[in-house]
C-alpha positions in Angstrom: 0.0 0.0 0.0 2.6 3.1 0.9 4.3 1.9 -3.1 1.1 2.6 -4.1 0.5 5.6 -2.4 4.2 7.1 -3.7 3.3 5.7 -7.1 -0.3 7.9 -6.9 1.5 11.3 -5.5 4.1 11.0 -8.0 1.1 10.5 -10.6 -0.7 13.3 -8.9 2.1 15.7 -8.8 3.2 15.2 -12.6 -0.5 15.8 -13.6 -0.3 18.8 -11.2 2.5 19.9 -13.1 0.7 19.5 -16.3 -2.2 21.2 -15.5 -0.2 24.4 -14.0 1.7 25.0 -16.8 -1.3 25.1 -19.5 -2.8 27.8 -17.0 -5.2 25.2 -15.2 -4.1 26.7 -11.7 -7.0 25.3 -10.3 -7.2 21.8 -11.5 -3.2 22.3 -10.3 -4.4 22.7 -6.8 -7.0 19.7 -6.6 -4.0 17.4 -8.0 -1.1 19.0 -5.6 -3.3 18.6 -2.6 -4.3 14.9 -3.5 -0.6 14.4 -3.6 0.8 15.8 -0.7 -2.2 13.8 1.1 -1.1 10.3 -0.6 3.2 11.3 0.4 1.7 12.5 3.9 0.2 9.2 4.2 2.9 6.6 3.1 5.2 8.7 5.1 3.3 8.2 8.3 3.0 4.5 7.3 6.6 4.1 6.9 7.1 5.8 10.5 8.9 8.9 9.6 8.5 11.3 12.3 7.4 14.6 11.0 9.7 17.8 12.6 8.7 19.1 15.7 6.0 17.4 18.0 6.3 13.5 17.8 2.6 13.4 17.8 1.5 16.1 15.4 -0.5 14.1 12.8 -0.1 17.0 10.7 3.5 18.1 10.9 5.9 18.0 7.5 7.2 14.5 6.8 9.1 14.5 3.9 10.4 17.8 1.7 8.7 16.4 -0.9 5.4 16.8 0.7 7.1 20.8 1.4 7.7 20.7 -2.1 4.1 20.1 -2.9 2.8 22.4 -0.3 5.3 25.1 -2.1 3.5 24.4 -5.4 0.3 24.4 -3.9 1.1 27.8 -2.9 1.9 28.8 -6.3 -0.9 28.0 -7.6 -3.3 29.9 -5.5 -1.4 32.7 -5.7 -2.0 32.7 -9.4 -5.4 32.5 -8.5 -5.5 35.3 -6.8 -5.6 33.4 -3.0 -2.8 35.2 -1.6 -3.6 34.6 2.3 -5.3 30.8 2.0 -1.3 30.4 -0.2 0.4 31.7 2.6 -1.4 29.8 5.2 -0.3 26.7 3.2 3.3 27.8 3.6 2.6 28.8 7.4 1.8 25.1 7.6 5.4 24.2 7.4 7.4 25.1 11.0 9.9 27.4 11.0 12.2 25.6 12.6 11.8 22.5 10.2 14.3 21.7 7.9 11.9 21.5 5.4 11.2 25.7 5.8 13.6 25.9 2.9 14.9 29.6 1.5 12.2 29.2 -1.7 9.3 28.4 1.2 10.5 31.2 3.1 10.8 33.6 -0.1 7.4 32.7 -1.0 6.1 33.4 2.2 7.7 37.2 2.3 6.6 37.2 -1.2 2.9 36.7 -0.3 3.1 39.0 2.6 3.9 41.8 1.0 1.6 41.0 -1.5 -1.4 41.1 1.3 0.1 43.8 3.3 1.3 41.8 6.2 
């Protein structure tokens, strides 16, 4: 089951890609979250330990899943969702070593874009 679940986000993600580069930011969205719901999940399974609390269910696994929350980002941005794009990125500790210079860009990006 988690090789199937890697095998889906990585499915997910390249349609993701797909769809954000003919403009479909959307569509992008839908696919990038179903992915980075399918990595948290086989990460979990596999009993990687996300950064931070032991038992946060929610924490960051992987920096792939950061990766996919960064593109999620992105995309909603594009749409025009600058605070529901940074709350995505706000998702991801500070402290974590998957808060990487391009998350944290973003994120300074999108605040001065909604005048925080």
């Amino acid at each position: 089951p988690i090789d199937n679940d890697l095998a889906d986000a990585v499915t997910l993600e390249i349609l993701g890609d797909c769809a954000e580069r003919t403009g479909q930011h959307r569509r992008a969205v839908s696919f990038y979250r179903r992915a980075a719901a399918r990595r948290h999940v086989a990460a979990a399974s596999s009993g990687e330990k996300g950064f931070g609390t032991p038992s946060d269910p929610l924490a960051v696994r992987t920096s792939a899943e950061a990766s996919l929350l960064l593109k999620i980002s992105r995309s909603l941005s594009a749409l025009g969702n600058i605070v529901e794009a940074s709350s995505v990125l706000e998702s991801i500790r500070p402290s974590s070593p998957h808060r990487t210079l391009a998350v944290s860009m973003t994120l300074g990006d999108l605040y001065a874009a909604s005048g925080r």
